[in-house]
C-alpha positions as CSV (number, residue, x, y, z in Angstrom):
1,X,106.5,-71.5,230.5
2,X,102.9,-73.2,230.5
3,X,104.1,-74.4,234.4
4,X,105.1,-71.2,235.3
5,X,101.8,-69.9,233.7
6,X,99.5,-72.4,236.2
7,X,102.0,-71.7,239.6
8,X,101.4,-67.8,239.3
9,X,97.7,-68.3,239.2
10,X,97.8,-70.7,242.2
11,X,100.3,-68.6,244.3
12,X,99.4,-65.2,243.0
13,X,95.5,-65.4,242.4
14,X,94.4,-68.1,244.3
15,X,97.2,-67.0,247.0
16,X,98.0,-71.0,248.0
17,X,101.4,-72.3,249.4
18,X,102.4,-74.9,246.6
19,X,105.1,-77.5,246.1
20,X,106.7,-78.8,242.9
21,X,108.4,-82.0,242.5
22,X,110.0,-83.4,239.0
23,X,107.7,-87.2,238.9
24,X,109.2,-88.2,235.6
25,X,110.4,-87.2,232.8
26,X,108.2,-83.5,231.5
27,X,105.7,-84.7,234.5
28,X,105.5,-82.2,237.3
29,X,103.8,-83.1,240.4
30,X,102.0,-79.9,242.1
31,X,101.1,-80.3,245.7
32,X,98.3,-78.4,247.4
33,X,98.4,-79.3,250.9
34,X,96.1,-77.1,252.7
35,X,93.3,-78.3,250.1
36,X,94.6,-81.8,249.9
37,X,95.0,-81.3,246.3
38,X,97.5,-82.8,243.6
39,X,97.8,-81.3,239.8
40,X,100.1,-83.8,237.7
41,X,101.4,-81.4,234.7
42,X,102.5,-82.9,231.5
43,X,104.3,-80.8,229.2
44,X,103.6,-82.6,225.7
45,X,104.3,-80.1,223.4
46,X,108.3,-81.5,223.2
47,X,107.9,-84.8,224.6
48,X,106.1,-87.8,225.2
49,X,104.1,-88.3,227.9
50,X,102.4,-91.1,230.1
51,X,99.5,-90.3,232.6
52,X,101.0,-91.4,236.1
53,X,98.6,-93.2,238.3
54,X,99.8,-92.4,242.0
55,X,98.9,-93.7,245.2
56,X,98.1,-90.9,247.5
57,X,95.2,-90.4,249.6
58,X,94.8,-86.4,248.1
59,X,92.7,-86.1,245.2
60,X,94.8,-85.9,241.4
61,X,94.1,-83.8,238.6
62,X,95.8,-84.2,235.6
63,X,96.3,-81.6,233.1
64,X,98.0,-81.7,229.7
65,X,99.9,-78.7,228.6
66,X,98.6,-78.5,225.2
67,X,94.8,-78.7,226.5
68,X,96.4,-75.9,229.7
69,X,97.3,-73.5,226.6
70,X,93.8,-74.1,224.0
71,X,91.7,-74.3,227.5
72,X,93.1,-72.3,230.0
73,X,90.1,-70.3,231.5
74,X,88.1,-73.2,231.5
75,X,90.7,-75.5,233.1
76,X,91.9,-73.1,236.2
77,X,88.3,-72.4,236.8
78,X,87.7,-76.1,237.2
79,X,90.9,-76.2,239.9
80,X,89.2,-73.3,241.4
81,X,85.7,-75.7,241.5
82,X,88.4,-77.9,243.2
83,X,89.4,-75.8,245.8
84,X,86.1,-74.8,246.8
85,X,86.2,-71.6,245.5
86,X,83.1,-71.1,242.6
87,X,79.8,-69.9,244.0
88,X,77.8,-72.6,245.6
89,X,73.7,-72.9,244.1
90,X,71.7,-75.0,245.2
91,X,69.5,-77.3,242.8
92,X,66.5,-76.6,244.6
93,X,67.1,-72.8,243.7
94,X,67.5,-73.9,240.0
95,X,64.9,-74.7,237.3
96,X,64.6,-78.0,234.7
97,X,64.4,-77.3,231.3
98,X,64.8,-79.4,228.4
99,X,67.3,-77.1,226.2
100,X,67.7,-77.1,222.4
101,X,71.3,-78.7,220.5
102,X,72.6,-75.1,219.7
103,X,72.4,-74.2,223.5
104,X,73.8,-77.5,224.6
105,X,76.7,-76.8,221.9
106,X,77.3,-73.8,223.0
107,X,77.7,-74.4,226.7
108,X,79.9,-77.6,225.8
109,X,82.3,-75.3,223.9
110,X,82.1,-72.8,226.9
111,X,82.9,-75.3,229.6
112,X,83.8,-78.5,228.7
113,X,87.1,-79.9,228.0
114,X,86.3,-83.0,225.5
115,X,84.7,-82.3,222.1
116,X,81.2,-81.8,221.8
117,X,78.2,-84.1,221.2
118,X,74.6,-82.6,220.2
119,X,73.2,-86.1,221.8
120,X,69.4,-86.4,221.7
121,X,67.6,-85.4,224.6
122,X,69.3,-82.4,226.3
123,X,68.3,-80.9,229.7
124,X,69.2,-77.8,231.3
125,X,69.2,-75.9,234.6
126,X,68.5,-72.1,234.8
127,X,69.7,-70.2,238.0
128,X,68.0,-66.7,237.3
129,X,67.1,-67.4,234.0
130,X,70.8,-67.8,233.2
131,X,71.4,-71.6,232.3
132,X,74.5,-73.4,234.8
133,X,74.2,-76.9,234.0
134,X,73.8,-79.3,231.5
135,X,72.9,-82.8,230.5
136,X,73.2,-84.4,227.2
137,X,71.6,-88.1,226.8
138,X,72.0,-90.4,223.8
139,X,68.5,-92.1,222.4
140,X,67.5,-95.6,224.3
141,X,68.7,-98.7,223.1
142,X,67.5,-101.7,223.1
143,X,69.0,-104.3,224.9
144,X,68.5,-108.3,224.0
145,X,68.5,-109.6,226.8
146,X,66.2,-107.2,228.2
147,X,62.2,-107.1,227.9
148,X,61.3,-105.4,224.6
149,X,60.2,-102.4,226.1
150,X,63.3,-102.2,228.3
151,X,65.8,-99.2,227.0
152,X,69.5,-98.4,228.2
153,X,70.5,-94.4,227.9
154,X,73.8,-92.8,227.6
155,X,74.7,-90.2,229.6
156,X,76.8,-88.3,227.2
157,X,78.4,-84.8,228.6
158,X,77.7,-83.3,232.4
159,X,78.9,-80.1,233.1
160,X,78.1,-76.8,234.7
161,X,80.0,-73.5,234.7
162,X,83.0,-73.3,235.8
163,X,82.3,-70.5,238.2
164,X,79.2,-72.1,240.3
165,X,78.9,-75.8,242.2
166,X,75.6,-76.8,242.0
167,X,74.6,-79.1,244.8
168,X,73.0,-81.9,243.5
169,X,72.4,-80.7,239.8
170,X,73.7,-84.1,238.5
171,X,70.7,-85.8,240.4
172,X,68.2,-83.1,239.3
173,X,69.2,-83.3,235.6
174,X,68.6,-87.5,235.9
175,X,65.4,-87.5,237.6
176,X,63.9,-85.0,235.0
177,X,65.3,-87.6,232.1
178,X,64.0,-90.4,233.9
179,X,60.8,-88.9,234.9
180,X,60.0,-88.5,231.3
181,X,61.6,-91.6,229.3
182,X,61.3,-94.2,231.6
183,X,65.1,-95.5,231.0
184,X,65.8,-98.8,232.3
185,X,69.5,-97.9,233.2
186,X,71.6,-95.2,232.5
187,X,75.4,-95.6,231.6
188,X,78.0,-93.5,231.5
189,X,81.8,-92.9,231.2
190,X,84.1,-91.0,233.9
191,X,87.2,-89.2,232.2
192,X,89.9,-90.5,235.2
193,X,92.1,-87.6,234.7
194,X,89.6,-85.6,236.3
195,X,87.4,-88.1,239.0
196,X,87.8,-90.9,240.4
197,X,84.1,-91.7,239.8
198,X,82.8,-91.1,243.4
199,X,80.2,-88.1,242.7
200,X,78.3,-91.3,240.5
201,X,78.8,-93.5,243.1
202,X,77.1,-91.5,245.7
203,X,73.9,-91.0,243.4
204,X,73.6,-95.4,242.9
205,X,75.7,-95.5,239.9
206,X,78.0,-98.9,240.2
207,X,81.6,-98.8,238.1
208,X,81.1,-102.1,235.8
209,X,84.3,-101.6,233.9
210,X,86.9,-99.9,232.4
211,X,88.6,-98.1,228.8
212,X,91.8,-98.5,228.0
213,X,94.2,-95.2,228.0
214,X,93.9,-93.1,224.8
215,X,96.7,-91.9,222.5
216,X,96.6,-88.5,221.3
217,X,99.4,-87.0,219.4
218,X,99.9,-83.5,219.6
219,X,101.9,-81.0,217.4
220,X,104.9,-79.4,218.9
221,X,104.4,-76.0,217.1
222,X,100.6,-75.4,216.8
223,X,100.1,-77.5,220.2
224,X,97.2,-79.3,217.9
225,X,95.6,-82.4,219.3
226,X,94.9,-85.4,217.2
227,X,93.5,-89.1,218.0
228,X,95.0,-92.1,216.3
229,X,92.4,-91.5,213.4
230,X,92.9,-87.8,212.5
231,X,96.6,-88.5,212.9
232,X,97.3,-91.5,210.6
233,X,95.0,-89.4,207.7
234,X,97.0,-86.1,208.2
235,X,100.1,-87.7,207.8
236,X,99.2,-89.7,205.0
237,X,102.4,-89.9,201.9
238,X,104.0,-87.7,204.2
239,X,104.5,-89.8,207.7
240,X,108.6,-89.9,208.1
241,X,109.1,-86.0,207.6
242,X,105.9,-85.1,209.9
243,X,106.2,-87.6,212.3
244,X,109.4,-85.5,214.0
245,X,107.0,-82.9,214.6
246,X,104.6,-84.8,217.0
247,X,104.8,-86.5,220.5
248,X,102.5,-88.1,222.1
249,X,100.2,-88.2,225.2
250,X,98.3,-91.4,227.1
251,X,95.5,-90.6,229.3
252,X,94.2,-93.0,231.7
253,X,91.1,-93.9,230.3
254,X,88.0,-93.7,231.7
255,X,85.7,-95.6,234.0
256,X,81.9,-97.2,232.9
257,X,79.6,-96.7,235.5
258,X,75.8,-98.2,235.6
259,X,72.7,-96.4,237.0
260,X,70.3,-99.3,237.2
261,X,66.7,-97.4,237.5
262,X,64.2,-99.1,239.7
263,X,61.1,-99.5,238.1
């Protein structure tokens, strides 16, 4: 149903010529070829599921159908992003503010698909006094190996709303941070589901490792996502009788990039 859900949105809204073939087990592969565009469906909610890593020149999105049901505006606007369809703004056009934790929340919960953080330092850009983009940084760190006055930032959560591109608004957000803190490099991590890591590469970040895939396990009947954590205390004195009721998803992890800053 959650398939069917997706295909009339990208053959009835979006008006595209799609193709669906079975990959594996609940795994549907969805091929875009006008916009050289894959989506990789996993339906979860009564099976367990594997993130497939495929060889194919096209770029892959993969989408899971529990976070397809709890996120689905956010998610088909962000395949829409993908097929060049949200409103292009340029960053030049836009205006750097820092923003306060409740706005950064709020815009998080609005458009982002992981959970949110309030991080430290939070920047926005405004487009028309409407705010479009966001950047949330964790505090500096020191580093022993480093001088002492040397600190290493965390770039926490990127995103912008789902309905506008903005054209270099990543590198807007990061020179404002680094025009005021003086960061010696910047880190950060790129959910692979979603990117292959090249927008970071093209603004000097360098991919210095890797995370291993994360298991979430997610309820068949409330479509409820857990981590390993939240799972192994909810089932607590109870694990045999609701274990039946879960299955479980693997992601492929995400990639560490490095954004050394020259001084």
């Amino acid at each position: 149903m959650s398939l069917r859900i997706l295909l009339d949105v990208l053959e009835g809204q979006f008006v595209l010529s799609v193709s669906v073939v079975p990959l594996a087990k609940a795994v549907f592969q969805i091929q875009i070829p006008k916009h050289d565009l894959v989506l990789l469906f996993y339906c979860n909610l009564f099976a367990n599921v594997v993130h497939q890593t495929v060889s194919i020149p096209s770029r892959v999105i993969h989408i899971d159908e529990d976070l397809f049901l709890q996120k689905k505006a956010i998610i088909i606007n962000r395949i829409s992003a993908a097929l060049q369809r949200a409103q292009r703004i340029y960053a030049r056009n836009t205006q750097l503010s820092r923003i306060n934790k409740e706005e950064a929340i709020g815009f998080q919960q609005a458009y982002h698909l992981q959970v949110h953080l309030p991080g430290k330092y939070r920047y926005g850009l405004f487009y028309r006094d409407e705010l479009v983009a966001i950047a949330v940084f964790s505090s500096g760190r020191k580093m022993n190996d480093r001088p002492t006055n040397y600190r290493s930032f965390e770039l926490l959560r990127f995103c912008q709303q789902s309905n506008f591109l903005i054209v270099g608004g990543l590198s807007k957000l990061l020179k404002g941070m680094i025009r005021q803190f003086h960061p010696g490099d910047i880190m950060t991590y790129v959910d692979r589901d979603w990117s292959n890591g090249e927008i970071y590469v093209q603004l000097g970040f360098n991919r210095s490792g890797s995370t291993s895939p994360q298991r979430f396990y997610i309820h068949g009947s409330t479509g409820l996502r857990y981590d390993t954590k939240a799972y192994r205390e909810l089932i607590v004195g109870d694990s045999a009788k609701q274990a039946k009721d879960f299955h479980t998803t693997e992601n492929l992890g995400s990639i560490k990039m490095h954004y050394r800053v020259e001084p």
